[in-house]
N, C-alpha and C positions, 0 to 999 in steps of 0.2 A: 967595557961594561955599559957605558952610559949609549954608545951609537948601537951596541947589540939592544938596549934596550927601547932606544928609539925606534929601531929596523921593527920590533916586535908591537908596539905600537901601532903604528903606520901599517901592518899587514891587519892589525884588527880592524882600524876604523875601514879598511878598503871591506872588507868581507861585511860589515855592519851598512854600508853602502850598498851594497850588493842585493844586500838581499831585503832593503830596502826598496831596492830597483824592482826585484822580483814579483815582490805585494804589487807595487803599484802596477806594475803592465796586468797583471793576473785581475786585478778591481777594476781596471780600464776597459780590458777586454770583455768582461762579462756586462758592467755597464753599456758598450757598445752592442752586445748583443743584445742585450735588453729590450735599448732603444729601439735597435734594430727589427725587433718582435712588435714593441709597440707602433712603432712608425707603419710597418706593416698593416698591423692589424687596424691601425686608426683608418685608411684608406681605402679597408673592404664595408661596403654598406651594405643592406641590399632592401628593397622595398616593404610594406606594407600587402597583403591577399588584397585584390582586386575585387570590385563587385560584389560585395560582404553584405549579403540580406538574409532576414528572416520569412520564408515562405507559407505560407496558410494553407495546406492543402483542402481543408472543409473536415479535418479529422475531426475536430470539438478540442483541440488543446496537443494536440502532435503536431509540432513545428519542423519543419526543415530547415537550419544554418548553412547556407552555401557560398562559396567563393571562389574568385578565380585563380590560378598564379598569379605573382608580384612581376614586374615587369623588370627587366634588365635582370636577368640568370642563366644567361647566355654562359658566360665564363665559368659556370658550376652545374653545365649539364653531369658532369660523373656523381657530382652529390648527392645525397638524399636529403630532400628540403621536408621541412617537418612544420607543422602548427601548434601552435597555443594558444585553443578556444575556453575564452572564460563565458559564461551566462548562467543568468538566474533570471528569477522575479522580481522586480524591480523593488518589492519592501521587503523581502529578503537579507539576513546578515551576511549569507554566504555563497560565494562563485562557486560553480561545480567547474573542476578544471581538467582539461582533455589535451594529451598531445595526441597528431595524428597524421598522417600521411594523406590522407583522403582527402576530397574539397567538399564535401557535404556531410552533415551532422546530426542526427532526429532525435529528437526528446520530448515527452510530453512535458507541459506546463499549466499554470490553472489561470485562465486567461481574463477568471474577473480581474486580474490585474495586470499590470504592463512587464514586459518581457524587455533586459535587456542582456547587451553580449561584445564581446570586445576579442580583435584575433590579432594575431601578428604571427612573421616567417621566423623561422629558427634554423640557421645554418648552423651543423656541429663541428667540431674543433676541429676532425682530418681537412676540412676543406678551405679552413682561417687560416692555419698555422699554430691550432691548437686553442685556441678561443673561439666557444661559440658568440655567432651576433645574431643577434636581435634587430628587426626590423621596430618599429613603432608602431601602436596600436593604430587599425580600425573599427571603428565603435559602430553599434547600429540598435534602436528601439524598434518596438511593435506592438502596437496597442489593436486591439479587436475592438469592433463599432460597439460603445457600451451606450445604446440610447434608452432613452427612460430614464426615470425618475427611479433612485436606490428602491423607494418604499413599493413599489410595483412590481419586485422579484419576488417570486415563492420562498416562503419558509419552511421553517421544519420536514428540511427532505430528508427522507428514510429510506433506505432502501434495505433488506434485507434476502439474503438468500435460501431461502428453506427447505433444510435437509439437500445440501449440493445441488440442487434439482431445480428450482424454482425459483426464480429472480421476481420479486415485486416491491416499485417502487411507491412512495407517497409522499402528497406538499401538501402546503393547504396556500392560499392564495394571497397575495400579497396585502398589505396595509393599505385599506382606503380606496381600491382600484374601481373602477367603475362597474358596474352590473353586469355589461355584456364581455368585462373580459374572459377571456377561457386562454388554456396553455397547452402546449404541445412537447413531449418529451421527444428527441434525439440521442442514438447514443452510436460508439463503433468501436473496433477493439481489434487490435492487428489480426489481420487476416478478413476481415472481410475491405471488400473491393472501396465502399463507402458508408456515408452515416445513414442508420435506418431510420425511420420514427417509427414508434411505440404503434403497433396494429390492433393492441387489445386495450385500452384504454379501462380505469377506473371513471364511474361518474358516478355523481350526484347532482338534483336538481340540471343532469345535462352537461355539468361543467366536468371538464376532466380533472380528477383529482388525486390520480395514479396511472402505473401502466403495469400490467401483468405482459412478462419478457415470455418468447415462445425458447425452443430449447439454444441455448448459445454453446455451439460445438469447440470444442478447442478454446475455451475462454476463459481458464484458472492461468493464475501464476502469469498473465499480462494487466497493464495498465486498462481499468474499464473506462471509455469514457463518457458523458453524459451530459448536453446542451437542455435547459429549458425553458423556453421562451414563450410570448404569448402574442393574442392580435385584441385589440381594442379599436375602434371608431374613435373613439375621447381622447387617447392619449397613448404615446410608448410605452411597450412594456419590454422592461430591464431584462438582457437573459441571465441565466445562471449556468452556471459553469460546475462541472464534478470529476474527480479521478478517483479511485481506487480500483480492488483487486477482490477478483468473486471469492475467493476462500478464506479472505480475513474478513468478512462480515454472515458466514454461514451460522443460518440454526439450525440443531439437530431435529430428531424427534425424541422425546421423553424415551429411558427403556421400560420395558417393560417388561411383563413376567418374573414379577418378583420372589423370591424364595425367603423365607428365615426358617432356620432351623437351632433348636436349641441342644448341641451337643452331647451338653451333661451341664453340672449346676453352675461351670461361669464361662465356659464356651460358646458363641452363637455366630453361625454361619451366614454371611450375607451373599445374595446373587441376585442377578439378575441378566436377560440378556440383552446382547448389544444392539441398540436399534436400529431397523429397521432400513435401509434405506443403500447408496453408491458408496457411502464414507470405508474407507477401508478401519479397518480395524486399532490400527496401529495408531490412528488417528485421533485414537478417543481419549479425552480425559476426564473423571464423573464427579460429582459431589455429591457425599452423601449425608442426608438430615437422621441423624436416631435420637431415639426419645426412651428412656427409660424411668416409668411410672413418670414424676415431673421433672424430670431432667434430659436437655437435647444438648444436644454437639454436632458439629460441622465437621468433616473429612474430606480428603481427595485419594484417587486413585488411578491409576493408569488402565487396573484389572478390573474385570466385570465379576469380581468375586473376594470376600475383605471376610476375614474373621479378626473379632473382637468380644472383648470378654465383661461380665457382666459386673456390674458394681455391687450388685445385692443378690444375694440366694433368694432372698423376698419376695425378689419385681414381681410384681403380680402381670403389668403389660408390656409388650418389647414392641415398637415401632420403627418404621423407615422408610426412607422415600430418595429417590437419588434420581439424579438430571444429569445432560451431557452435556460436552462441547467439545471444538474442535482445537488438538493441543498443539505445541509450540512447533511443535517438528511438522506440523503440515500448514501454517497459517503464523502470521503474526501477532493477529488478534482472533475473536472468534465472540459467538453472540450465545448464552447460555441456553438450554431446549427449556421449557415446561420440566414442573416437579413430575414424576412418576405420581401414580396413583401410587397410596400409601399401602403397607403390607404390615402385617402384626400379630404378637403371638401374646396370648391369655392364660396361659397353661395353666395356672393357681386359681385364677377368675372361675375356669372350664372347672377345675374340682370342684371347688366350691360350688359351684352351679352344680354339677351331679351329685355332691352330698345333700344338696336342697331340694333335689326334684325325688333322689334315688330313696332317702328314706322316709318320707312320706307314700312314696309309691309300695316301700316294703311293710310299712305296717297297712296301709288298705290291702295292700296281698294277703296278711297274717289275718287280717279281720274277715276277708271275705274267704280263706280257707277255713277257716273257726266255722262260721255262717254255714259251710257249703257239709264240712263234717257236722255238725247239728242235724241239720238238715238229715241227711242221709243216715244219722243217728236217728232218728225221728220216726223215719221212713223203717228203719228197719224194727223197730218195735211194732209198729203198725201192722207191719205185715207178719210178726212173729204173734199177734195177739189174734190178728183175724186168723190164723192158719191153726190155732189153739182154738177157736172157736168155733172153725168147719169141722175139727176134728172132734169135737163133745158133741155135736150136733151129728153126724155122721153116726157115730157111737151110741146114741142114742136111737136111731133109728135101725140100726142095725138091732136095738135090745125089742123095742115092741115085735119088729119079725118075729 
C-alpha cells in the first residue's frame, strides 16, 4: 500500500513537471519571436522626401507642394512608398491630411497669410515584416511679399455674380492712403493658362474702384481667385488676397409676371414665372411676402406656384411679392434677387367701387329717361294740338266755298 502509493505520487509530480516544462518553452518561444520581430523591425528606417518646397506659380493662392524621393530605398524597390502631407494656413486650427503616391500636390490657399506643411515616407507592413515605419517629418513655410502698411489694402470687397452671367466686383480704398494711389484687380481660375487683370475697370474721380468681368467660360464649381494690389509714389500698397466660387455668391433676377387668383371664398392661387436668365430651373428656391388687409407672412418654396387659403371671407385686399435665390442643390450659399413687383387683388374694394359709381349713374339714367319721355310727351301734344288746328281751319275754309 504505502510504496503503491508513493509509485502514484512520484508519476503525479513527473506529469505536473512536465507540463510545466511545456508553458515555459511555449512563452519562450513566442517571446523569441517577438523579439525577433522587434529586433527586425528596430533596424529598418528609411528617410525623410527630399527637396520639400512650396512653389508660387503666379496663380494669386494655388500652390504647388513638391518633393523628391528619400534617399537610401534601394532595398524596397518592389514596395509602394506612399506620403503623408500635412499643410494649412498658418493661423489655422486644422492640417488638411493627404496620403499619396505622387511627389507633388496643388491647393489653393489665402496667402494674406503664411502657409505651412510638413511630409514624411510611409513604408506599409508587406515590406517591414508587418509594421508600417515612418520616416520623420520635413517641414517647410511660405510667405508671399506682404509689403505695405495693413491700413493701405482695400476694404469692403464685394463681389457679386448677377443672374449666373455677370461677375462684378467692388472696394473702396484703403484707410489714409495717399491721393495718387489707385488699384489694380488680378484674378485666374483653373483653366486659364495665367492671371488676367481686370480690362473693364469701375472709376470714379479716375480711381479704379471696381471691375466688370468679361464672360468667364468654364468657371463654376472651381476655386476663383482674386489679387488686388495697388501703385503709389508715397508709399507701399498692401495686396489683398480672395478665394471663392462663382455659384455660391449668384443673384438672380426678381420673377416676374405675377398671377393671384381667388378660387372661391378661402382659396387663392399664387404664380408667378421663373426668371429670366442661364439658372436652370431646378435651381431655384423663392420667398414669398403676402399681406392680407394688415396682416403679412413670410414663406418659401421650391415651386413657381403655392396655394394658400385665406383667413377672412372679409379681406377686402390680397397682396404678394416674391424674390429668388439660388438653392442648396446647386450652391452653398447664394445672394437673395430683388422683391418682385407687387401683385394684388381688391375684389370687395372693386364692388364697392361699382355700387358707388353704378348707382348714381342709374338714377341720372332714370332722371334723364323721365326728361327725355316728358319731353316727347310735350312734343307730342304739340303736334296733336296744331294738327287740331290745321284741321278747324281747313274746315272752315272749305265752308266759305
Amino acid at each position: 500500500m504505502d510504496q503503491s502509493g508513493n509509485f502514484k505520487i512520484l508519476n503525479l509530480g513527473e506529469m505536473a513537471l512536465t507540463r510545466l516544462d511545456s508553458r515555459c518553452l511555449y512563452t519562450l518561444l513566442i517571446c523569441m519571436a517577438f523579439g525577433s520581430t522587434l529586433s527586425s523591425n528596430a533596424e529598418i528606417n528609411v528617410n525623410a522626401p527630399q527637396d520639400f518646397e512650396i512653389v508660387d506659380p503666379g496663380y494669386l493662392g494655388y500652390l504647388y507642394l513638391q518633393w523628391q524621393r528619400p534617399l537610401s530605398l534601394d532595398n524596397f524597390k518592389e514596395c509602394t512608398v506612399e506620403y503623408e502631407l500635412k499643410y494649412r494656413n498658418i493661423d489655422s486650427e486644422n492640417w488638411k491630411t493627404i496620403i499619396t503616391k505622387n511627389l507633388c500636390y496643388k491647393d489653393g490657399f489665402d496667402l494674406n497669410k503664411g502657409v505651412e506643411a510638413k511630409i514624411r515616407t510611409l513604408l506599409p507592413g508587406q515590406c517591414t515584416n508587418g509594421s508600417e515605419v515612418q520616416s520623420s517629418w520635413a517641414e517647410v513655410t511660405y510667405w508671399t511679399s506682404l509689403q505695405g502698411n495693413l491700413g493701405t489694402k482695400i476694404q469692403d470687397m464685394d463681389c457679386i455674380y448677377y443672374n449666373w452671367q455677370d461677375l462684378l466686383c467692388s472696394w473702396k480704398s484703403g484707410m489714409g492712403v495717399h491721393f495718387d494711389t489707385n488699384y489694380n484687380l488680378f484674378y485666374w481660375y483653373e483653366g486659364l493658362h495665367h492671371a488676367l487683370q481686370c480690362a473693364d475697370y469701375i472709376k470714379v474721380n479716375g480711381k479704379n474702384i471696381g471691375c466688370r468681368f468679361p464672360y468667364l467660360e468654364s468657371s463654376d464649381y472651381k476655386d476663383f481667385y482674386i489679387c488686388v494690389n495697388g501703385s503709389s509714389e508715397s508709399e507701399p500698397i498692401r495686396p489683398s488676397y480672395f478665394i471663392f466660387q462663382l455659384q455660391n455668391i449668384v443673384k438672380p433676377l426678381p420673377p416676374d409676371y405675377l398671377s393671384l387668383v381667388v378660387k372661391s371664398s378661402e382659396d387663392i392661387s399664387l404664380k408667378w414665372n421663373m426668371p429670366r436668365g442661364p439658372i436652370p430651373a431646378k435651381c431655384f428656391i423663392y420667398e414669398i411676402k403676402f399681406t392680407e388687409d394688415d396682416t403679412t407672412w413670410v414663406t418659401t418654396t421650391v415651386e413657381n406656384e403655392i396655394y394658400i387659403a385665406r383667413t377672412s371671407n372679409e379681406s377686402e385686399r390680397l397682396c404678394f411679392l416674391v424674390r429668388s435665390k439660388v438653392n442648396i442643390y446647386c450652391s452653398d450659399d447664394g445672394i437673395w434677387s430683388e422683391w418682385s413687383d407687387e401683385q394684388c387683388w381688391n375684389g370687395d374694394i372693386l364692388k364697392k367701387a361699382s355700387l358707388f359709381f353704378l348707382i348714381p349713374f342709374a338714377l341720372i339714367s332714370l332722371l334723364v329717361s323721365l326728361v327725355t319721355c316728358l319731353v316727347l310727351y310735350n312734343q307730342k301734344d304739340l303736334l296733336k294740338t296744331a294738327f287740331q288746328t290745321k284741321k278747324e281751319v281747313f274746315s272752315h275754309q272749305e265752308t266759305q266755298c
